[in-house]
C-alpha positions in Angstrom: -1.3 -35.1 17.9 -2.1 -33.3 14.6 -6.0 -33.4 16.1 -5.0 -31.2 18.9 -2.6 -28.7 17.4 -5.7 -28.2 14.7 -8.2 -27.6 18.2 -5.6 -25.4 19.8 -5.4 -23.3 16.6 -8.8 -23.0 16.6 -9.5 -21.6 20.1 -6.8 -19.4 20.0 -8.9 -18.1 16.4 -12.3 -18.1 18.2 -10.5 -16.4 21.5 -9.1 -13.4 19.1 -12.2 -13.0 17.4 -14.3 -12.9 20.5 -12.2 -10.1 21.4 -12.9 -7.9 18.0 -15.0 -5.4 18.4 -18.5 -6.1 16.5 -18.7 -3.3 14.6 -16.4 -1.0 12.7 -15.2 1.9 14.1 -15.9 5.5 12.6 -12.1 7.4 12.8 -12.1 11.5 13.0 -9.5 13.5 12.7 -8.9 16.8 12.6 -6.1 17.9 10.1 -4.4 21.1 9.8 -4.0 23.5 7.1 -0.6 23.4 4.7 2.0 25.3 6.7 3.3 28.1 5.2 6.5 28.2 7.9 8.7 25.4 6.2 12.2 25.5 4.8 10.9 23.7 1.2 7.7 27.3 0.9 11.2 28.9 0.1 11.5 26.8 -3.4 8.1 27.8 -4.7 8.2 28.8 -8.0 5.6 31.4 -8.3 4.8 32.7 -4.9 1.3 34.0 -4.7 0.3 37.8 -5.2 1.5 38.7 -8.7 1.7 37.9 -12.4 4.7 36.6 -13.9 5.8 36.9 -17.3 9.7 35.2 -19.1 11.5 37.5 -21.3 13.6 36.1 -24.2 15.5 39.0 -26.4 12.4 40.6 -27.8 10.0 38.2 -26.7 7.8 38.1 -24.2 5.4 35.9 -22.5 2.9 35.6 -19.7 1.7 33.1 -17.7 -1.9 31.7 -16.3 -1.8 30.8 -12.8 -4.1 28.2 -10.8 -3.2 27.9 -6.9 -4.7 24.7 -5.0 -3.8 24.8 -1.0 -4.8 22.3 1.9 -6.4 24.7 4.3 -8.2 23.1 7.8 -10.2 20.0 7.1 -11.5 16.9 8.6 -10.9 13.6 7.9 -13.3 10.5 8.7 -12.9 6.7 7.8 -14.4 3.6 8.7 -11.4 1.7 10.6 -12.9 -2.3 10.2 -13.2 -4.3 13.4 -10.9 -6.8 12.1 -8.0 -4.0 12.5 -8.6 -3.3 16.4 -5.6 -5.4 17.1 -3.4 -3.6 14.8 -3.3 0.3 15.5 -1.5 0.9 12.0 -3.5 -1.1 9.7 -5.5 0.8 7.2 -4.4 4.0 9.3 -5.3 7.3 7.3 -2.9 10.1 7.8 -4.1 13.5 7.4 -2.0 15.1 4.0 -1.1 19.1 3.4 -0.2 20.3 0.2 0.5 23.6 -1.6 -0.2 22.9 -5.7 0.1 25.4 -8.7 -0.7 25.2 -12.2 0.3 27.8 -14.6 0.7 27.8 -18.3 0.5 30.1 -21.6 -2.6 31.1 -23.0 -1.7 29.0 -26.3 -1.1 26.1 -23.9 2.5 26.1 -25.5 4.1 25.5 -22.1 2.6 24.2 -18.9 4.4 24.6 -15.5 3.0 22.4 -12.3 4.4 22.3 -8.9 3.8 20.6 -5.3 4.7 20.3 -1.9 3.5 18.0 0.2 3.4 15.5 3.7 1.8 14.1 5.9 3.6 15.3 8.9 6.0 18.7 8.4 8.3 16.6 10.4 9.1 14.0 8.4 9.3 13.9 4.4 8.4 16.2 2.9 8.6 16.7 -1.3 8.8 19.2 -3.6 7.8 18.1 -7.2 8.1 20.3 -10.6 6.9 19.3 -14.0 8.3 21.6 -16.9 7.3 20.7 -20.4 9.4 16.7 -20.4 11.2 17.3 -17.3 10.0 16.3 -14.1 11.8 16.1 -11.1 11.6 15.4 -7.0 13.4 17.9 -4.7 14.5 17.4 -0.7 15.7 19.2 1.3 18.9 17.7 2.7 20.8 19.6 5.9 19.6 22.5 4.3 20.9 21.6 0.6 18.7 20.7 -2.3 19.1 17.1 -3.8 17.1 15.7 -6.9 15.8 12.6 -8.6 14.1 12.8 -11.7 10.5 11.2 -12.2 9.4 10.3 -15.0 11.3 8.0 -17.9 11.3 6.2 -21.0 13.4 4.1 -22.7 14.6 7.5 -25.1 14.8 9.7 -22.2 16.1 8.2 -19.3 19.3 9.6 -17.7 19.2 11.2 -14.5 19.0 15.0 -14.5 22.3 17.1 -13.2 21.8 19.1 -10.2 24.2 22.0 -9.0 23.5 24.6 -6.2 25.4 28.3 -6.6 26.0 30.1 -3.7 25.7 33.2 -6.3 24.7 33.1 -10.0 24.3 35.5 -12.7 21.7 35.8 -15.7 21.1 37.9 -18.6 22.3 40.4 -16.2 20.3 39.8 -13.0 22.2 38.8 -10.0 20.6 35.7 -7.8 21.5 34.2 -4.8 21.4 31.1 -3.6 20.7 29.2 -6.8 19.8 25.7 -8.1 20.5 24.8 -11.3 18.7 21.3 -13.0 20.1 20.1 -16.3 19.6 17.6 -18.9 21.9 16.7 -22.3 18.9 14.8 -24.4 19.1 16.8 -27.0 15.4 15.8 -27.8 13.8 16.8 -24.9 13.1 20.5 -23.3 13.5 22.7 -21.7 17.5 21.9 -21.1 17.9 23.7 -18.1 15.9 25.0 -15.2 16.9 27.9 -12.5 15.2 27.9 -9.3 16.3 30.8 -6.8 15.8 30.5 -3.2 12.2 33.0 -2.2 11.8 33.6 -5.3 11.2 30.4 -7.7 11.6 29.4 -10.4 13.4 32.7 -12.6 15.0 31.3 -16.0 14.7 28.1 -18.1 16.7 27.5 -21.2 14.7 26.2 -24.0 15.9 25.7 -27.8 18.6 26.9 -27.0 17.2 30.2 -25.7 17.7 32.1 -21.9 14.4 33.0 -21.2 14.4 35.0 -17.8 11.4 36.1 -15.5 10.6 39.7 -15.8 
């Protein structure tokens, strides 16, 4: 009995395999450019087109600014014969992303954000790295939510994250306003303003309001 279970199993193995294709098959896509048109472009934190500086009482500084953006490409892979039988193994999806880098010229403070998927309608991220705090945003029935993203075992309570309808700072009214804080007295900055089309315009660090000019 065992003898012909072991031959069945084996025909039905030669049967499949006689049905893969001999050779692998070369996969082309054509994937689009990152779109500009989505809800998260609004969260940016330095749109394009100008220089942006922080003001802090009397001081002043100004920031570097590297922009890295997915415009049309293609995208090729070798999809092995072994897969034809399973249309989502190994699949590549094409990926869109709008990234930017900015910093001081002393390197003193260093500013990255990202927003990214691999289809617009799906999930789609928006990640910020500030000095120590890094976090993930989503949009969420048009609300932002937040998860922090990076740990350790002296710095790992999740950050605080509050929306304002209407918020004011050093003077300067903003609308539609998210607020990120964190209470580890260790680590900086200990809060972060981001304001809907505009970005990201305040951070408190050392105890200091420093505000985009």
């Amino acid at each position: 009995m065992k003898s012909v279970k072991l031959l069945a199993a084996c025909i039905f193995i030669i049967g499949i395999v006689g049905c893969i294709p001999a050779e692998d098959k070369l996969v082309v896509r054509s994937c689009e450019a990152f779109d500009f048109g989505i809800q998260e472009t609004n969260w940016i934190l330095f749109p394009q087109g100008r220089d942006y500086s922080f003001r802090s009482g009397d001081q002043t500084f100004e920031l570097i600014s590297e922009y890295q953006i997915t415009e049309p490409y293609i995208l090729e892979y070798e999809r092995p014969a072994i897969f034809a039988f399973f249309p989502d193994g190994i699949a590549r999806n094409c990926y869109s992303s709008f990234g930017s880098t900015h910093y001081t010229k002393d390197q003193s403070l260093k500013i990255y954000n990202s927003i990214g998927y691999s289809n617009p309608e799906e999930k789609i991220t928006i990640n910020i790295f500030l000095d120590r705090m890094s976090f993930e945003l989503l949009m969420v029935n048009d609300t932002l939510t937040g998860s922090r993203t990076r740990h350790s075992k002296d710095d790992f309570e999740e950050y605080q994250y509050k929306n304002f309808s209407s918020l004011s700072l050093d003077g300067k009214q903003y609308n539609q306003v998210l607020r990120v804080s964190q209470s580890n007295p260790n680590v900086q900055p200990q809060e972060i303003y981001l304001a809907k089309s505009l970005g990201l315009v305040a951070f408190v660090k050392n105890d200091s309001l420093w505000v985009r000019e």
